[in-house]
C-alpha positions as CSV (number, residue, x, y, z in Angstrom):
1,X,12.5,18.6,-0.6
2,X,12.7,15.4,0.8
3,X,11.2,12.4,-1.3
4,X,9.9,9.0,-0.4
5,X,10.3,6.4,-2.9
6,X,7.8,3.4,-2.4
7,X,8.2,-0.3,-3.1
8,X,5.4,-2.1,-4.7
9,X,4.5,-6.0,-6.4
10,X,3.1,-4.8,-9.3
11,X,2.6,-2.5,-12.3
12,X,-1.5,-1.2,-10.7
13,X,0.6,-0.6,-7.4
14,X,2.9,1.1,-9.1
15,X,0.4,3.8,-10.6
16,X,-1.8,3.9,-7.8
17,X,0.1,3.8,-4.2
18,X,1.8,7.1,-5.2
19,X,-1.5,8.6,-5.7
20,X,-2.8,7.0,-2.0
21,X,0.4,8.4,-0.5
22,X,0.0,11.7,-1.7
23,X,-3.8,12.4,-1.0
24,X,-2.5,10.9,2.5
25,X,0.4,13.8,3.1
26,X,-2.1,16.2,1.8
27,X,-5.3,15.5,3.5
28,X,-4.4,13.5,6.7
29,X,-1.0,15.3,7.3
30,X,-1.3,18.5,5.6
31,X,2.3,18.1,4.4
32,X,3.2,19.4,0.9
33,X,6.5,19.8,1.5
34,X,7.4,15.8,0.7
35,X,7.7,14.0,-2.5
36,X,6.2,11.2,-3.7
37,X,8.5,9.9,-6.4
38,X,7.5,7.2,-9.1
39,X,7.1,3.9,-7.1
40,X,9.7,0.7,-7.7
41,X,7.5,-2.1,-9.1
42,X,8.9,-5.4,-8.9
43,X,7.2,-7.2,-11.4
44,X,5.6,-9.8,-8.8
45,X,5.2,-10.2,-5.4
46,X,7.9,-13.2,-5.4
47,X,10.4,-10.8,-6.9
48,X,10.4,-9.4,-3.0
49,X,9.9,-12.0,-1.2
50,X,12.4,-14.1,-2.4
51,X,16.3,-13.9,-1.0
52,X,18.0,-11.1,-2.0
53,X,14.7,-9.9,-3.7
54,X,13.5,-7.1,-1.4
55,X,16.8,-6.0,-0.7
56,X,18.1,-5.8,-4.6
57,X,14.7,-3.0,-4.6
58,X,15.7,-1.4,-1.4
59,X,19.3,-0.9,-3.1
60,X,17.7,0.9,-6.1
61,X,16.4,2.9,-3.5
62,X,19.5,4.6,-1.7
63,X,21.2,4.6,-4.9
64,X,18.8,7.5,-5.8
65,X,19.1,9.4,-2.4
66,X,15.9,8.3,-0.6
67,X,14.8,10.2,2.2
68,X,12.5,7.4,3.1
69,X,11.1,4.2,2.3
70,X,7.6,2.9,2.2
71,X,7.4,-1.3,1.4
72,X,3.9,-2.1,0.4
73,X,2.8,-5.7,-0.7
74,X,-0.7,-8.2,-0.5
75,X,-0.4,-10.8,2.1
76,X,-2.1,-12.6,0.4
77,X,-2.6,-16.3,2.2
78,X,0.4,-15.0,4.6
79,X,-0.2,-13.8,8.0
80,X,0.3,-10.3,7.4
81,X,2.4,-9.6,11.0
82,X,4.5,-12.3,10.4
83,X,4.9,-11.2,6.7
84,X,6.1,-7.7,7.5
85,X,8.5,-9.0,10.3
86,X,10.3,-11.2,8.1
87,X,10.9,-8.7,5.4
88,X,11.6,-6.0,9.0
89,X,13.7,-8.2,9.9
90,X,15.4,-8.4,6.6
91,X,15.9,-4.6,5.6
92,X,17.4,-4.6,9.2
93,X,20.3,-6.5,8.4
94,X,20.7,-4.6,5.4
95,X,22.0,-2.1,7.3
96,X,20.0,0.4,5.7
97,X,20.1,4.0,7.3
98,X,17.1,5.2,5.8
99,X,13.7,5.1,7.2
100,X,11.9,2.5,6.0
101,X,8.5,0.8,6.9
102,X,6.9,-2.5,5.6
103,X,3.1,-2.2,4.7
104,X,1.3,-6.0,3.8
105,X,-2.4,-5.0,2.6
106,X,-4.6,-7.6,4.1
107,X,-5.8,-10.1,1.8
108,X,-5.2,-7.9,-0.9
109,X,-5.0,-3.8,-2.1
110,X,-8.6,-4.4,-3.6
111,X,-9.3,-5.1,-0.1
112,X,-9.4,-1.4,0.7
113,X,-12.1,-0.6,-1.9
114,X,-14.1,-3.1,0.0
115,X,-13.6,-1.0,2.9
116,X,-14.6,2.5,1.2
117,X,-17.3,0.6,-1.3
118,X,-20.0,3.3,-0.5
119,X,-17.9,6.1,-2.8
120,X,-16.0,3.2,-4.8
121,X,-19.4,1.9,-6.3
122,X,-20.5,4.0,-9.3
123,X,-16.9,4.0,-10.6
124,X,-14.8,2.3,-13.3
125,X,-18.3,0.2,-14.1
126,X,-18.6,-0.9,-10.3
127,X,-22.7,-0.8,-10.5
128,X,-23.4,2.0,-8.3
129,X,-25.7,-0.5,-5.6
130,X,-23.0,-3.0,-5.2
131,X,-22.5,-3.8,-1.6
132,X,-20.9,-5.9,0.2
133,X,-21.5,-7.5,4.0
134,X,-18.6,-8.9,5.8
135,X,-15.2,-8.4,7.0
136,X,-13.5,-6.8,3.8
137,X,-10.0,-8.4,5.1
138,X,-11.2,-12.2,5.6
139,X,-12.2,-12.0,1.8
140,X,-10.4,-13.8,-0.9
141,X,-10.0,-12.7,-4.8
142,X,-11.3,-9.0,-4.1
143,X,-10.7,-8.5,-8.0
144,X,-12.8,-10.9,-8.9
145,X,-15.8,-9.9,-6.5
146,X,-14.8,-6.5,-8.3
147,X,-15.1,-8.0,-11.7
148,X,-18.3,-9.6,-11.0
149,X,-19.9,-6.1,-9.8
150,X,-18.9,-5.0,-13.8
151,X,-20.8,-5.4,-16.9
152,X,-20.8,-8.7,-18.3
153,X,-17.8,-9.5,-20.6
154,X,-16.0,-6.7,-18.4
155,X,-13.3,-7.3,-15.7
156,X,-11.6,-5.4,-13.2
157,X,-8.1,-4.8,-14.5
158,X,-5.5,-3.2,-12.2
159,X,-3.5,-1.5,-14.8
160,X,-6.7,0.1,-16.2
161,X,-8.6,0.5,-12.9
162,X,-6.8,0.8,-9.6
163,X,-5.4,4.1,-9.6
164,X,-8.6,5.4,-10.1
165,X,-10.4,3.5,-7.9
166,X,-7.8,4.5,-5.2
167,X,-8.5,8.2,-5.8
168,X,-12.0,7.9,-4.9
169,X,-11.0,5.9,-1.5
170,X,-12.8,7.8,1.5
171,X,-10.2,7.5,4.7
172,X,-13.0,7.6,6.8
173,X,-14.9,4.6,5.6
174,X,-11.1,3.0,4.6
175,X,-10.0,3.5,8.4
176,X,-13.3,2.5,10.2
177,X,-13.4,-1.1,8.2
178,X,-9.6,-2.3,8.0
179,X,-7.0,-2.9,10.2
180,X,-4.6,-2.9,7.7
181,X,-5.3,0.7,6.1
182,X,-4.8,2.0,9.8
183,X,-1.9,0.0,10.0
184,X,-0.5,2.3,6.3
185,X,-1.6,5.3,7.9
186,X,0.4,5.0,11.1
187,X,3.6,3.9,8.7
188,X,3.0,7.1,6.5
189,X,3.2,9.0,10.2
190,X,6.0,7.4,11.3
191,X,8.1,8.1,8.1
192,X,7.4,11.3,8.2
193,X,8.5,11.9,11.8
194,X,11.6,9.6,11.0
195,X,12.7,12.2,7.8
196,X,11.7,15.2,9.9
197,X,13.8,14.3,13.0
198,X,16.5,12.5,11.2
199,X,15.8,9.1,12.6
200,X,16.4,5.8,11.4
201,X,13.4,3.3,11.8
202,X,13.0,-0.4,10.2
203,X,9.9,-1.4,11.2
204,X,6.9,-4.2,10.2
205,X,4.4,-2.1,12.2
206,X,3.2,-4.5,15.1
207,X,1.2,-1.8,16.8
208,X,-2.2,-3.4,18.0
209,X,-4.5,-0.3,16.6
């Protein structure tokens, strides 16, 4: 069975993207028949963005026979194209023959329980009428808007609180309200036609959905 092997910042990444990238093969793609392994945390999102970071993780990789890649990270204050091209443009002069695609959340992971809040709120001590109005990717410090929807003396905590979070995201809602989800769908889609066809793709995902 072929496996993808994902690349994250942190340790809540690291427990939670796998579970996003499976419920995506499974009820986007109806594909069983890839595996999700245990992501590749890199401790901080510096730890890939500085020289020879990114690559040292995409080495780790292809040492343990990768079928595909998935690169997923917070942009952040970056510009999120410009962020994926750079790091594109670096796994391309790796060399790398294995599929691989860059994925920058815009601002933030948390960003994409903004966009699915309606089956988020009620969950992890979210209060079940939290809402939010505006555009989920122009908003800064989504864990602490997160946190401030909690109990007092309770905070959101990603080791604690983002897998589960993520297993109540609704692709609908996640789809309709960020450009950035859409933009980790179509990656998924194209990795999996790169492994099936035995292609090699590098790619930041410019498309303009």
């Amino acid at each position: 069975m072929p496996k993808i092997i994902p690349i994250v910042e942190g340790d809540g990444e690291k427990n939670a993207f796998p579970i996003l990238l499976r419920r995506l093969l499974h009820e986007t793609y109806d594909r069983y028949d890839v595996e999700i392994s245990s992501a590749k945390s890199a401790y901080g999102r510096p730890n890939l963005t500085k020289p020879n970071g990114l690559e040292k993780f995409l080495n780790y990789a292809a040492i343990e026979k990768a079928n595909g890649i998935i690169v997923l990270l917070d942009a952040d204050e970056d510009c999120a194209v410009e962020l994926a091209c750079a790091l594109g443009n670096r796994t391309q002069q790796r060399g790398l023959t294995i599929p691989t695609v860059i994925v920058c959340a815009k601002c933030e992971y948390e960003a994409w329980f903004l966009a699915s809040l309606a089956t988020v709120a009620g969950k992890k001590g979210i209060k079940t009428d939290a809402a939010f109005d505006g555009d989920v990717e122009a908003k800064r410090n989504v864990k602490g808007w997160l946190s401030a929807q909690m109990p007092a003396g309770t905070i959101y905590k990603e080791t604690l609180d983002q897998a589960s979070l993520t297993a109540n995201i609704d692709f609908t809602l996640a789809r309709a309200h960020s450009r950035s989800f859409r933009r980790l769908e179509h990656a998924v889609e194209q990795l999996l036609d790169a492994i099936d066809h035995n292609r090699t793709i590098v790619t930041p995902l410019l498309q303009t959905e």
